[in-house]
N, C-alpha and C positions, 0 to 999 in steps of 0.2 A: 417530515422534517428529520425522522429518526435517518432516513435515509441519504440525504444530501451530508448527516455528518459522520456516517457509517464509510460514502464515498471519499470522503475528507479526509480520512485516517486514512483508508486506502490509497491514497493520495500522497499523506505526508508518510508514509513506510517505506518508501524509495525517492528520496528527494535527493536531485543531485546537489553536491558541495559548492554551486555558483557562489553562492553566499561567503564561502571563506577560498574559494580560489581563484573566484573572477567569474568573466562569461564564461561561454561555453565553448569549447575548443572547436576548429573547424579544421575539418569534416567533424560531422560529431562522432563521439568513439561509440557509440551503438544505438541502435533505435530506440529513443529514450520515450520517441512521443507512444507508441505500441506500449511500450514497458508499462507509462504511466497510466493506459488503459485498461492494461493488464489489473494496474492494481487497483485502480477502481473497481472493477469488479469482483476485487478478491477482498476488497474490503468489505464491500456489501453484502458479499457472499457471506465472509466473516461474521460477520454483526450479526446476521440475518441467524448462521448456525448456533453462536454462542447466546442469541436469547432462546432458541428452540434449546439447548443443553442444557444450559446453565440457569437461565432463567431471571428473577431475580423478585427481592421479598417487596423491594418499592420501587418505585420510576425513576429514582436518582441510580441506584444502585443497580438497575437493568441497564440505565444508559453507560452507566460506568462501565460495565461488566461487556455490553457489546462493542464500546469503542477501541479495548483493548483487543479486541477477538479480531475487528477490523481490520488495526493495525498492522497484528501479526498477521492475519492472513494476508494481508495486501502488499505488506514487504517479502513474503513468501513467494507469494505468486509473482510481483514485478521482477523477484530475482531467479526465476526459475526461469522466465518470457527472456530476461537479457542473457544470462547462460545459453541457452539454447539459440535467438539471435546470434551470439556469439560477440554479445560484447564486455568489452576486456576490465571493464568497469566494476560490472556484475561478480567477477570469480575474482576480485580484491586485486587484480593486476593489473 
């Protein structure tokens, strides 16, 4: 379980703005579905790192402590996957 919500956070780290600016533009402006693979694995990756690191003293505060490592790792990774892609989304342009 730890890990489907380790995937999650890697997941919501690169979420496109559908939500405040509509669908999604066509053609799409970069390969979002790769991006979003990317961060799934950078969030597990993440979560998986920050309880080997960091650790934690109980199960609330382990889960806490890897869903943020997730996170950042996973909006990390999807944004390095679209930069390199080349899309214009990724470098805030």
């Amino acid at each position: 379980m730890l890990y489907a919500m380790w995937a999650f956070a890697g997941w919501c780290g690169t979420p496109y703005p559908g939500w405040f600016l509509g669908p999604r533009p066509k053609p799409d402006p970069e390969p979002w579905w790769f991006v979003k693979i990317a961060s799934i694995i950078g969030g597990i990756a993440g979560g998986w790192m920050t309880t080997r690191i960091i650790g934690g003293e109980t199960a609330s505060m382990l889960a806490l402590t890897s869903m943020v490592g997730a996170f950042v790792t996973g909006g990390f990774l999807g944004g390095v996957v679209g930069l390199v892609a080349g899309g214009r989304n990724a470098a805030g342009g």
